[in-house]
C-alpha positions in Angstrom: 106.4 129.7 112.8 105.9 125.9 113.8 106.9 123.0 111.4 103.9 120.8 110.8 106.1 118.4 108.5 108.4 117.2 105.8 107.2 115.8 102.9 107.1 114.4 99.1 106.1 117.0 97.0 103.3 115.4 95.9 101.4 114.9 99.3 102.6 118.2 100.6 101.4 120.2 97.8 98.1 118.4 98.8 98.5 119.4 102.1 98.7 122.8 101.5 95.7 122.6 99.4 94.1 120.9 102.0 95.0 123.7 104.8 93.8 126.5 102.4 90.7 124.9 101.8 90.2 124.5 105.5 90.9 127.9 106.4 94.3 127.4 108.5 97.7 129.8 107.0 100.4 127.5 105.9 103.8 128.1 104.0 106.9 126.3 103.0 110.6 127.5 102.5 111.6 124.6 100.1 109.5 125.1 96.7 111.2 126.1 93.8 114.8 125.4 95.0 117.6 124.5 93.8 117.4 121.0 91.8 114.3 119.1 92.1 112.7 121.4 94.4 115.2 121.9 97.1 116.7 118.6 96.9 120.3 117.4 95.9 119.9 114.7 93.3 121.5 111.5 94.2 121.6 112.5 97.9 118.0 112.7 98.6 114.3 112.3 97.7 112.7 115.7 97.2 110.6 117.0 100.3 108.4 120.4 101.1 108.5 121.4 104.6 105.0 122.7 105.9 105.1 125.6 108.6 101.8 127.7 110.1 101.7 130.6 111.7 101.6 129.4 115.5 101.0 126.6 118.2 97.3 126.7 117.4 97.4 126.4 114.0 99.3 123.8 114.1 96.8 121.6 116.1 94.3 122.1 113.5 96.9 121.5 111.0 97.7 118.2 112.3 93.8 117.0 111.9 94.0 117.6 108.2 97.7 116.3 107.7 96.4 113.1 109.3 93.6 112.8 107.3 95.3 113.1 104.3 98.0 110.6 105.4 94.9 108.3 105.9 92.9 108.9 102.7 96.8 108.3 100.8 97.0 105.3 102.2 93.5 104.1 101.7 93.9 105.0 97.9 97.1 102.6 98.3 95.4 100.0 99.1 92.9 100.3 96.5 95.2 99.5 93.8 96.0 96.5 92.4 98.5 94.7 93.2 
């Protein structure tokens, strides 16, 4: 398995959805642990880790992670300030 990457809940639950959609196998270990899924409140923010399959997975993987970054932070600026 190869770690694609760590993050909020929110955007790595869109990730995955994301991956699915496009076809590529994708998992994570941290959903539905303990406290706030996986994390230890007061210690840290809650993150999913993202892992595929192999090497070549994870290339395509990447295309879709950064697109979603992009399109996140393109909504971001669309909001008011």
């Amino acid at each position: 398995m190869e770690q694609l990457a760590s993050l909020s809940p929110i955007l790595g639950l869109r990730v995955l959805q994301e991956l699915e959609d496009a076809g590529i196998p994708a998992t994570t270990t941290d959903m539905l642990g303990s406290g706030a899924l996986g994390s230890l409140p007061g210690f840290s923010p809650p993150t999913i880790t993202i892992w595929v399959p192999d090497e070549a997975a994870l290339e395509q993987a990447r295309v879709v992670l950064e697109r979603v970054r992009n399109e996140d932070l393109e909504a971001d600026d669309d909001e008011p300030t």
